[in-house]
BAROFI-891058 format. One record per residue (C-alpha): x, y, z; residue in one letter. Coordinates in pm, 1 decimal. Example, Ala and Ser with C-alpha at 12.3 -4.5 7.8 and 13.67 -1.06 7.14 Angstrom:
<recs>
1230.0/-450.0/780.0/A
1367.0/-106.0/714.0/S
</recs>
This chain:
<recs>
0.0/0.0/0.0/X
277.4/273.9/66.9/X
431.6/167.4/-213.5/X
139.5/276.8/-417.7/X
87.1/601.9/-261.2/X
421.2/732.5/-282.4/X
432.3/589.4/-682.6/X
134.5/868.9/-745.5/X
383.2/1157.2/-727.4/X
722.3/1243.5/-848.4/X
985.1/1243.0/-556.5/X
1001.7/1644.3/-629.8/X
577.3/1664.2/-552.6/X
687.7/1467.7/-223.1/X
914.6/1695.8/-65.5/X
707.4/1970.1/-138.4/X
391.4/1863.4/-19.0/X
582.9/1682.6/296.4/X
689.9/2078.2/385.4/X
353.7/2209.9/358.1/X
247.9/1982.6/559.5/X
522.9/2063.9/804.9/X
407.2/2409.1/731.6/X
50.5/2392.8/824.9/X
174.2/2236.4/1158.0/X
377.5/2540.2/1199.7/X
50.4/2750.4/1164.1/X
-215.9/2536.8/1383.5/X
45.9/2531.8/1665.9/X
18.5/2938.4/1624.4/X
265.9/3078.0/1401.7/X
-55.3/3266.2/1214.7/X
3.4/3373.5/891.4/X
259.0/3113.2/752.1/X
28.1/2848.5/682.0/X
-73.6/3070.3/371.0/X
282.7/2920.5/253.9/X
129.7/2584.8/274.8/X
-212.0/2681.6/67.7/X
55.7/2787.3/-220.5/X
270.0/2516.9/-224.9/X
4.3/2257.9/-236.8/X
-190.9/2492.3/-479.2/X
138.4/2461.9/-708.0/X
158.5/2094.8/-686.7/X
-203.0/1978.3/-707.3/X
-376.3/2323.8/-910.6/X
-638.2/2562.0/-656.9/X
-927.7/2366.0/-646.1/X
-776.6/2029.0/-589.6/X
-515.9/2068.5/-341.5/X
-774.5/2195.6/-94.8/X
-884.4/1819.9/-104.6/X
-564.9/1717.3/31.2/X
-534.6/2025.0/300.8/X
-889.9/2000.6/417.7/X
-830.9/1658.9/658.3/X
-448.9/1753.2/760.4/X
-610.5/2073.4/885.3/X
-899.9/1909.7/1087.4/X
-591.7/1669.8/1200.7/X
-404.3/1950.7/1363.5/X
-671.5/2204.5/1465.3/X
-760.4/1889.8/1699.7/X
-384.2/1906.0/1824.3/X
-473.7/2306.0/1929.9/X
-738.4/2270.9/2084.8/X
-615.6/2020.0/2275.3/X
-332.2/2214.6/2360.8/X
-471.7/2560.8/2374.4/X
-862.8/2490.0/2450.5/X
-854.3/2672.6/2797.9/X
-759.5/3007.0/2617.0/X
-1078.1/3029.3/2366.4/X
-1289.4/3389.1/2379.5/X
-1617.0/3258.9/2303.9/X
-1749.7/3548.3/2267.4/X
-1577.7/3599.9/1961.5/X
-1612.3/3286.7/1849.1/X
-1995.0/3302.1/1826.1/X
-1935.5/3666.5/1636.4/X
-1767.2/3501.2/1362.7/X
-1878.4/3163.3/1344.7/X
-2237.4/3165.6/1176.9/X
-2176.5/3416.9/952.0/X
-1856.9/3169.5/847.3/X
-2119.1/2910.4/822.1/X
-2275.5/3078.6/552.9/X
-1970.5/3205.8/388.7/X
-1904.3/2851.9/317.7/X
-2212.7/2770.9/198.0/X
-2171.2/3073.3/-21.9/X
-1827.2/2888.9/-136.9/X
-2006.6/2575.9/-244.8/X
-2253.8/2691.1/-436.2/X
-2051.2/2931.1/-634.9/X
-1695.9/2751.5/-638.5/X
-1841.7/2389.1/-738.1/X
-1840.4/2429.2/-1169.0/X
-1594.2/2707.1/-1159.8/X
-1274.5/2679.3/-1378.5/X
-953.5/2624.9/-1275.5/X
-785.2/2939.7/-1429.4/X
-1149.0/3186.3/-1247.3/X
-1043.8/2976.4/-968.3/X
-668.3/3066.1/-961.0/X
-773.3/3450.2/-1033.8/X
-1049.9/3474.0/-754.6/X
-768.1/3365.0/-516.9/X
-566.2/3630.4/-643.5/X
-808.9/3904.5/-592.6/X
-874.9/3767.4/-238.5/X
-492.2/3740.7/-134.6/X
-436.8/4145.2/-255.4/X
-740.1/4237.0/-29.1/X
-593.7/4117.1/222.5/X
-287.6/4267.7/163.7/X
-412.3/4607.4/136.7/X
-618.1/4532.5/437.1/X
-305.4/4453.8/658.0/X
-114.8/4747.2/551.0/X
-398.6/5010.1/607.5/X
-429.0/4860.6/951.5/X
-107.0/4906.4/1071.6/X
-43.3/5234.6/917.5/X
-335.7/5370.3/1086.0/X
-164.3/5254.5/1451.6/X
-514.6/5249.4/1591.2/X
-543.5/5093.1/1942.4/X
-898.6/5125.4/1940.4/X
-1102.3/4802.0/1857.9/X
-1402.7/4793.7/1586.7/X
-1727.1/4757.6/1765.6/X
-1971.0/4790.8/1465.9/X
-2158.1/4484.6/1417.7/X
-2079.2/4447.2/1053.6/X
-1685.4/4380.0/1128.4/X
-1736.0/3997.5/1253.9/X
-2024.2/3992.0/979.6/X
-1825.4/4114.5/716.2/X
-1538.7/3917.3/842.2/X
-1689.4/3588.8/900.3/X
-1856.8/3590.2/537.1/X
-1524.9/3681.1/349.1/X
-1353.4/3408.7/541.2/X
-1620.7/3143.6/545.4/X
-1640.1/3183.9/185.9/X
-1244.7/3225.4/135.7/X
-1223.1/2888.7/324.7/X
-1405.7/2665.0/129.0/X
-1237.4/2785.4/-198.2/X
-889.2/2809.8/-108.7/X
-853.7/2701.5/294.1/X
-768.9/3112.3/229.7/X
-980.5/3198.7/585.3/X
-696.0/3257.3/830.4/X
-569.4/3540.6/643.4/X
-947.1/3719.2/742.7/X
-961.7/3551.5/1101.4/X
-616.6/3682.6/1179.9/X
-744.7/4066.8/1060.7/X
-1021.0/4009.4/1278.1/X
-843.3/3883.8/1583.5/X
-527.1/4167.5/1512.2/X
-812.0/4455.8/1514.4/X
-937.5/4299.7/1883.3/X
-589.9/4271.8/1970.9/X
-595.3/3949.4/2149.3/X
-368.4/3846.9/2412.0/X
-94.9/3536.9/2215.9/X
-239.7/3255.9/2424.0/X
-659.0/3386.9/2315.3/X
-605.8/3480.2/1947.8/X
-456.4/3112.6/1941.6/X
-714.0/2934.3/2130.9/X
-1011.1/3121.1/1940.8/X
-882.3/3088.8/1609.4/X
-793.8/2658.1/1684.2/X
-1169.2/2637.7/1809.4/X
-1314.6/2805.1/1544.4/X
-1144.8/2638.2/1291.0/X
-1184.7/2263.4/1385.7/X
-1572.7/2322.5/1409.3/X
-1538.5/2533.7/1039.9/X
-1340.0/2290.4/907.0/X
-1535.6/2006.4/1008.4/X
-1830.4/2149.4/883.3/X
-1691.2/2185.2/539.8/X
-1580.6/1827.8/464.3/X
-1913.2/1643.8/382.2/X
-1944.2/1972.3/65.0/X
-1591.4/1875.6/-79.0/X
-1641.9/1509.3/-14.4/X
-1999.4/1527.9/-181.8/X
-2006.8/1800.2/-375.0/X
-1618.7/1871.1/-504.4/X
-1563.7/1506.3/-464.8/X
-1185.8/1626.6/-379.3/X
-1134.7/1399.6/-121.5/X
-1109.3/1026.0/-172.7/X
-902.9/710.0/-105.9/X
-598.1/831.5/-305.5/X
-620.7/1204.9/-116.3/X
-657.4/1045.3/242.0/X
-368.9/779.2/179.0/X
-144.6/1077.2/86.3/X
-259.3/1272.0/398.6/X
-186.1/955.6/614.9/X
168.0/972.2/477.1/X
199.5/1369.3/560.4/X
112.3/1274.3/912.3/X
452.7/1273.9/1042.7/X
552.9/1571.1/903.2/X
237.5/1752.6/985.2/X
340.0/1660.6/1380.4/X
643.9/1790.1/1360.3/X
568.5/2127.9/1258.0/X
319.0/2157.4/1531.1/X
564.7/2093.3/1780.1/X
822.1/2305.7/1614.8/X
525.9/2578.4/1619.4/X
472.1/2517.3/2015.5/X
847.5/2574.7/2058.4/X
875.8/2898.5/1865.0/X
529.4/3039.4/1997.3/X
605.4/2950.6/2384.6/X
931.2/3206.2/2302.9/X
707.7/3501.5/2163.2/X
574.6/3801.3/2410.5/X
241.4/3924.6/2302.8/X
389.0/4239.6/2148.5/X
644.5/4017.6/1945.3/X
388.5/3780.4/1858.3/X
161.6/4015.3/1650.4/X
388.4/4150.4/1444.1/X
506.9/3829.3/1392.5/X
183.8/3785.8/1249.0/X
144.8/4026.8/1072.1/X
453.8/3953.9/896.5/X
393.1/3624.6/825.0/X
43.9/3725.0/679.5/X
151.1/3998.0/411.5/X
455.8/3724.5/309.9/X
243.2/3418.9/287.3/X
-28.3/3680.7/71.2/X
245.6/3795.0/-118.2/X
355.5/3468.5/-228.5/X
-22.3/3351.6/-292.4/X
-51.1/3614.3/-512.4/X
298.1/3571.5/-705.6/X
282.9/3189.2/-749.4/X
</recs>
């Protein structure tokens, strides 16, 4: 059987894949922001639309690992702001992203990826402290990453704007975010098994394989974050957001 799996892709598709995985470990464990790495590596190795087939159960894999880890820290307050309205973003991403072509698919990403950018530069060069109370933030929020999620496992780049303009504490903006995305990205698996039909035997044997890998970034991540003040640790973020976007949107 491992013989077959590792005969579906060149050696080349291997590594790469085996460091995205190691990537998205990186991310869960709370590195926010470089797991947009992994989304473009496995986008380059699979196409857009496919690849989130692979991602989709290595992410449920390790938000379980956070919340383990970080459960005691969740807000739920914020996670009930953003969490229906990420519901239907999704369901928004299903019905629209199911026929769409490969090369609209490529392009929406794009647009997405430079919103964010823009986003995460206006934010910082405004140097607000204040936090947005208007109702239509988590709304507005949720949707774009609800729907950003389903086609391109894109939503962390729009849950960590949301939890940078709160300006959660390290230990809370990591707790939150591993909550709400193990019940979001639960959620989403019967639509791409289903509807995408992206997931199968041959995608869940390779994800099996990625395992290892996948469990060593997260403890690599725990290391790193553990090291990180809360001032340090946003712009950290921050950082890591605008390069992962960057490289989205040049790949």
């Amino acid at each position: 059987m491992l013989y077959s799996v590792f005969s579906l892709y060149p050696l080349s598709h291997w590594l790469l894949i085996l460091l995205a995985a190691f990537i998205i470990g990186l991310g869960k464990a709370g590195l926010k922001g470089v797991d947009m790495l992994s989304v473009t590596i496995m986008a380059l190795v699979f196409g857009g639309k496919s690849s989130t087939g692979i991602v989709l159960p290595l992410l449920c894999a390790a938000d379980i690992a956070a919340v383990i880890y970080y459960n005691r820290h969740a807000q739920w307050k914020h996670f009930w702001k953003l969490m229906p309205w990420m519901a239907v973003g999704i369901l928004l991403g299903v019905y629209l992203g199911q026929d769409m072509p490969e090369k609209t698919f490529r392009m929406l990403m794009a647009g997405i990826v430079l919103c964010t950018i823009i986003i995460v530069l206006w934010m910082e060069l405004r140097k607000s402290v204040s936090v947005p109370k208007h109702p239509m933030f988590a709304v507005s929020t949720g949707l774009a990453a609800g729907f950003t999620t389903m086609m391109g496992n894109l939503a962390g780049a729009f849950a960590n704007l949301y939890f940078l303009a709160m300006r959660l504490p390290k230990n809370d903006f990591i707790g939150t975010a591993a909550w709400l995305f193990l019940v979001i990205n639960l959620f989403k698996l019967p639509f791409q098994v289903f509807f995408w039909k992206n997931i199968h035997a041959d995608t869940l044997l390779t994800d099996i394989v990625l395992l290892p890998a996948l469990a060593l970034g997260f403890v690599t991540g725990l290391r790193i974050v553990r090291h990180l003040q809360d001032s340090h640790y946003r712009r950290v973020v921050i950082v890591l957001t605008l390069v992962g976007a960057v490289a989205m949107l040049l790949k």
